[in-house]
C-alpha positions as CSV (number, residue, x, y, z in Angstrom):
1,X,-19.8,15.9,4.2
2,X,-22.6,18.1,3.8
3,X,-19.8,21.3,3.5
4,X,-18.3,19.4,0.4
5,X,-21.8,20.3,-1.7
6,X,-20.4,23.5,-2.0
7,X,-18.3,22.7,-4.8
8,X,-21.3,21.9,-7.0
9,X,-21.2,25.5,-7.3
10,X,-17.5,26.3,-8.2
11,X,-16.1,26.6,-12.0
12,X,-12.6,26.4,-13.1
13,X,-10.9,29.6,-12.2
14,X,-13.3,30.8,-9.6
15,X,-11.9,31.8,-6.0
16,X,-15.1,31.0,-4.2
17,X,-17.7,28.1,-3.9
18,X,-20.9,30.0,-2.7
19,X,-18.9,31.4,0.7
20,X,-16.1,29.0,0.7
21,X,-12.9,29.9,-0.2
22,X,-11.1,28.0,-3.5
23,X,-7.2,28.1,-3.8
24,X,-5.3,26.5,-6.5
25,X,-2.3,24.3,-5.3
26,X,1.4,24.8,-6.8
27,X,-0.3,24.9,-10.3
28,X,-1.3,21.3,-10.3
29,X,-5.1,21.7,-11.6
30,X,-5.2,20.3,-8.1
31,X,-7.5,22.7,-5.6
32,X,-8.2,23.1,-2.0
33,X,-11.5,24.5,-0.4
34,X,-11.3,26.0,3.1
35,X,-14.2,24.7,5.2
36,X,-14.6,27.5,8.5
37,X,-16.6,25.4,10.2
38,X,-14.5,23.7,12.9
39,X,-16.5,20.5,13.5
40,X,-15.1,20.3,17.2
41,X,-11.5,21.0,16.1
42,X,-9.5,23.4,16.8
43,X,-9.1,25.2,13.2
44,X,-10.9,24.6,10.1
45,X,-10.1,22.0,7.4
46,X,-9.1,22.2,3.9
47,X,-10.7,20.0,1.3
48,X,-7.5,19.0,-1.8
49,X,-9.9,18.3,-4.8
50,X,-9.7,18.3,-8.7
51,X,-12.2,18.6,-11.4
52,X,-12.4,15.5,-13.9
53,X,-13.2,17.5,-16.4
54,X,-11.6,15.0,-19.2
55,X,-14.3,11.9,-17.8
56,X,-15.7,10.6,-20.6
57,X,-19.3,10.6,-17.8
58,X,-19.0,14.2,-18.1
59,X,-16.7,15.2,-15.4
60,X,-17.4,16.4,-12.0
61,X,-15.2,17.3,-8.6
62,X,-13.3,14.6,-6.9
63,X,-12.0,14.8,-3.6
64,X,-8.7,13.9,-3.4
65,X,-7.8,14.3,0.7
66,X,-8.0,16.4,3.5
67,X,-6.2,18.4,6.0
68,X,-6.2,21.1,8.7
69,X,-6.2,24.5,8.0
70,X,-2.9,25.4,10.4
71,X,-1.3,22.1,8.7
72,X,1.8,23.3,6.3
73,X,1.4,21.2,2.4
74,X,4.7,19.6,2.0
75,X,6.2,18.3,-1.1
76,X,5.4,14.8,0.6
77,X,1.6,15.6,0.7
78,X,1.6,17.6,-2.8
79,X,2.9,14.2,-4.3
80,X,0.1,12.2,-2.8
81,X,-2.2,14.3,-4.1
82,X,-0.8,14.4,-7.5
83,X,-1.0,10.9,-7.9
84,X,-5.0,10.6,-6.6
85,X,-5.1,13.3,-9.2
86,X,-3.4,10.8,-11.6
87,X,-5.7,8.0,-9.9
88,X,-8.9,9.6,-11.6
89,X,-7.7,10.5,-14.9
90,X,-6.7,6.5,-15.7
């Protein structure tokens, strides 16, 4: 996804990439970039991702999943992500 270049351009602690919006999640190191675009839905997306900044290649972003912007995060989907988090880290 051509939207998902953006965080080439985000750093640790940063609330934007270039335009897009960057929130942390319940202070997991785990993120979440709002995408406005709609592609042909009817609200924008969020895109869950962390940094692997302990990669031994040097680190980089990882996108860890996806979801609609009206869509609430449940503990459910918090867990999932903490464990692709886990997932590329080992």
């Amino acid at each position: 996804m051509r939207l998902a270049a953006k965080l080439g351009h985000w750093t640790l602690h940063e609330t934007h990439a270039l335009d897009a919006r960057v929130v942390e999640l319940s202070d997991q190191l785990i993120f979440e970039m709002l995408v406005d675009d709609t592609f042909g839905f009817t609200c924008g997306m969020r895109l869950a991702f962390c940094e692997g900044v302990a990669l031994p290649v040097g680190g980089g972003i990882w996108l860890i999943g996806m979801r609609r912007e009206n869509e609430t995060v449940t503990e459910a989907m918090i867990e999932v992500l903490r464990a692709r988090r886990e997932m590329v880290f080992s």
